[in-house]
Every structure is written in C-alpha cells, then in structure tokens.
DRENDO-1510 file (C-alpha; in Angstrom, 1 decimal, always signed):
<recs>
REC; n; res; u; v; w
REC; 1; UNK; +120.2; +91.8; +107.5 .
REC; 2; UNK; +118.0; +90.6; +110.4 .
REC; 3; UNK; +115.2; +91.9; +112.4 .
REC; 4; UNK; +117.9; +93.9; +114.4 .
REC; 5; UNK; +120.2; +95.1; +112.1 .
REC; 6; UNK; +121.6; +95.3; +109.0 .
REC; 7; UNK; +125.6; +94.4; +108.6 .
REC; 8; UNK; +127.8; +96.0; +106.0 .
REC; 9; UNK; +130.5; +94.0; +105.1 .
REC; 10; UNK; +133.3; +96.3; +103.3 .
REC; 11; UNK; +136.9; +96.1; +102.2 .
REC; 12; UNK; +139.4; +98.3; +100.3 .
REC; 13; UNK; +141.2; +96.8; +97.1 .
REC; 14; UNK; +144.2; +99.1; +97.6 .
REC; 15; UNK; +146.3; +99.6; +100.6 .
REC; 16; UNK; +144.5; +102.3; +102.5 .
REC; 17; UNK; +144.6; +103.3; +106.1 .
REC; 18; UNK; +141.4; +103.3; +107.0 .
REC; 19; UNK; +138.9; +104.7; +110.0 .
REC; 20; UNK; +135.3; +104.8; +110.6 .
REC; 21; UNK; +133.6; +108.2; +111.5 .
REC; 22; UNK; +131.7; +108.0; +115.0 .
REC; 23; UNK; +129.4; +110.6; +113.4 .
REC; 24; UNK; +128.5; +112.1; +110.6 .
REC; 25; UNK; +127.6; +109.0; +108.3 .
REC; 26; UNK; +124.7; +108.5; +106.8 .
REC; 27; UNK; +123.3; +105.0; +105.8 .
REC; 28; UNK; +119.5; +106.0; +104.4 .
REC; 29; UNK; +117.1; +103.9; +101.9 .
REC; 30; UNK; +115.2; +104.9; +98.9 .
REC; 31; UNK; +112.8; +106.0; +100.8 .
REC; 32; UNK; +114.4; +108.6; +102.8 .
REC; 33; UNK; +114.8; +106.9; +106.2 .
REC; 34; UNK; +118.2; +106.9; +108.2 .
REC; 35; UNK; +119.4; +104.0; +110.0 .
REC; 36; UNK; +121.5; +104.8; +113.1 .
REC; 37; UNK; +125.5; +103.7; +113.1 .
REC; 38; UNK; +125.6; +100.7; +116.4 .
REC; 39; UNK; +128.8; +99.4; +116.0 .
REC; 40; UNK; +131.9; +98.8; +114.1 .
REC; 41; UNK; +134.0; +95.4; +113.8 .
REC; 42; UNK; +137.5; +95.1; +112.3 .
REC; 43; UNK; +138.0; +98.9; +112.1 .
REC; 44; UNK; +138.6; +101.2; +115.1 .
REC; 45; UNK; +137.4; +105.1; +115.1 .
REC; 46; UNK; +138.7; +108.0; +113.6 .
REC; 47; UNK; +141.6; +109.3; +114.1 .
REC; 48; UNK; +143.1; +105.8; +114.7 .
REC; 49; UNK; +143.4; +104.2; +111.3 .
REC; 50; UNK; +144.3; +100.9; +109.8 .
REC; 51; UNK; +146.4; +99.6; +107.4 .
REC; 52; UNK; +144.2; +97.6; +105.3 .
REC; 53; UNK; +144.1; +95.8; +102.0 .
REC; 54; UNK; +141.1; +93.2; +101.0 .
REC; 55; UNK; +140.5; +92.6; +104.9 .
REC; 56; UNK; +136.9; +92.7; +105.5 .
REC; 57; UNK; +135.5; +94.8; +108.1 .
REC; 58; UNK; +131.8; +95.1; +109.0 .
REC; 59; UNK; +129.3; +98.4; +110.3 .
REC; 60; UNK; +126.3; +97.9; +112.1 .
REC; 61; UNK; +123.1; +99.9; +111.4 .
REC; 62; UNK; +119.6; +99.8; +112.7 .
REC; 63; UNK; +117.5; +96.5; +110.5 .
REC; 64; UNK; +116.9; +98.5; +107.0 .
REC; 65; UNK; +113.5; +98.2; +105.4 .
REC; 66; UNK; +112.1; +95.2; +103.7 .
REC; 67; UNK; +110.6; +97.7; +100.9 .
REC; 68; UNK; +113.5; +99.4; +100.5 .
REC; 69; UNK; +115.3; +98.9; +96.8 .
REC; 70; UNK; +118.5; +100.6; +97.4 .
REC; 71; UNK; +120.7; +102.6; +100.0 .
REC; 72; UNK; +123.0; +105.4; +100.3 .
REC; 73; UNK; +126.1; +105.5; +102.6 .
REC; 74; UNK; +128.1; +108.6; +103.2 .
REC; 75; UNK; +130.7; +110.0; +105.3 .
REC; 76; UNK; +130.2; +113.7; +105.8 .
REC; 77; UNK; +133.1; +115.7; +104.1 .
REC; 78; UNK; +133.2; +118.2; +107.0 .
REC; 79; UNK; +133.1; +115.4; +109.6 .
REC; 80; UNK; +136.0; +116.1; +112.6 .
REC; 81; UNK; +139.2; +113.4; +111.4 .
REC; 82; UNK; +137.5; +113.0; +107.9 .
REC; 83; UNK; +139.7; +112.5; +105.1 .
REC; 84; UNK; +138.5; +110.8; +101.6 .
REC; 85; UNK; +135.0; +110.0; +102.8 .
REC; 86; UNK; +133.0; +107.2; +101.6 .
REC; 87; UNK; +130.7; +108.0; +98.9 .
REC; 88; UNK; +128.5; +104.9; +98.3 .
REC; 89; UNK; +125.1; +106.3; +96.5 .
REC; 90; UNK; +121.9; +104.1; +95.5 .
REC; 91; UNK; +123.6; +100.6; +96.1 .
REC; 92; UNK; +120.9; +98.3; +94.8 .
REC; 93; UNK; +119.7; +95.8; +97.4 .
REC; 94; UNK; +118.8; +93.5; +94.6 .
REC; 95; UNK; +122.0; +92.8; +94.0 .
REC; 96; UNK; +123.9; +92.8; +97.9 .
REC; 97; UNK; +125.1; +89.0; +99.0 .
REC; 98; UNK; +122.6; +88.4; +102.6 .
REC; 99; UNK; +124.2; +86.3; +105.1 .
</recs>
C-alpha cells in the first residue's frame, strides 16, 4: 500500500487459466468505499487467459484507507468473459503481508 495505491499480489494453487475483468470488479473496505481497478501486471484481460500455477500476479487499485480493517474483492458474475469469478469477502488487513 502507498499513498497512491494499493497492490494486490495474488496467485492460484492449482493450474487455472486465468484473466482479469476490465470491469465489473469490486475492491471496497469495511467502510463502504470502492477503490477504482488502475492496472494489472502478470495477467492480461479477459477473454485472453493464462495458464497459471503459483505465479504471482499483481492488481492495482486506488491507495485504500488507513482506517480501513478489512476489504472485499469481487468479480461480478454477470460480467462480459466472466467465468468462476473471484469471491474474496472481508480479507482482514491485520493480517495482509505490506511491501
């Protein structure tokens, strides 16, 4: 996390094919404010996916709040190319590794 963003490192522990959703994702705090998607690194965009197993790859969001305690990140189900969206629901900050 820094003043500018906040970086989600991720990785799937089974071989998955994996894309990130241009829209509809939602990365909001405890306190019900939603951070904008800016970028993604290691993963292209839906519908081009890749084959990935415990290879990192990072999203960008807008710098989440200090007095936030947890997060939520959520592909929408009825997103265009979405297929097994991520369901990642109060995530405790507490306990998230900050580079």
């Amino acid at each position: 996390m820094s003043e500018t963003e906040t970086q989600l490192e991720l990785f799937t522990k089974e071989l998955k094919k994996v894309c990130v959703l241009k829209e509809g994702m939602v990365f909001r705090d405890d306190l019900g404010t939603s951070y904008s998607f800016l970028k993604s690194e290691g993963v292209g965009f839906c519908p081009k996916r890749t084959q990935m197993k415990n290879l990192p790859f990072t999203l960008h969001f807008q710098s989440i709040s200090s007095e936030a305690k947890s997060f939520d990140l959520i592909e929408d189900k009825n997103a265009k190319h979405a297929h097994k969206p991520w369901i990642f629901e109060k995530v405790d900050l507490t306990q998230c590794v900050w580079k």
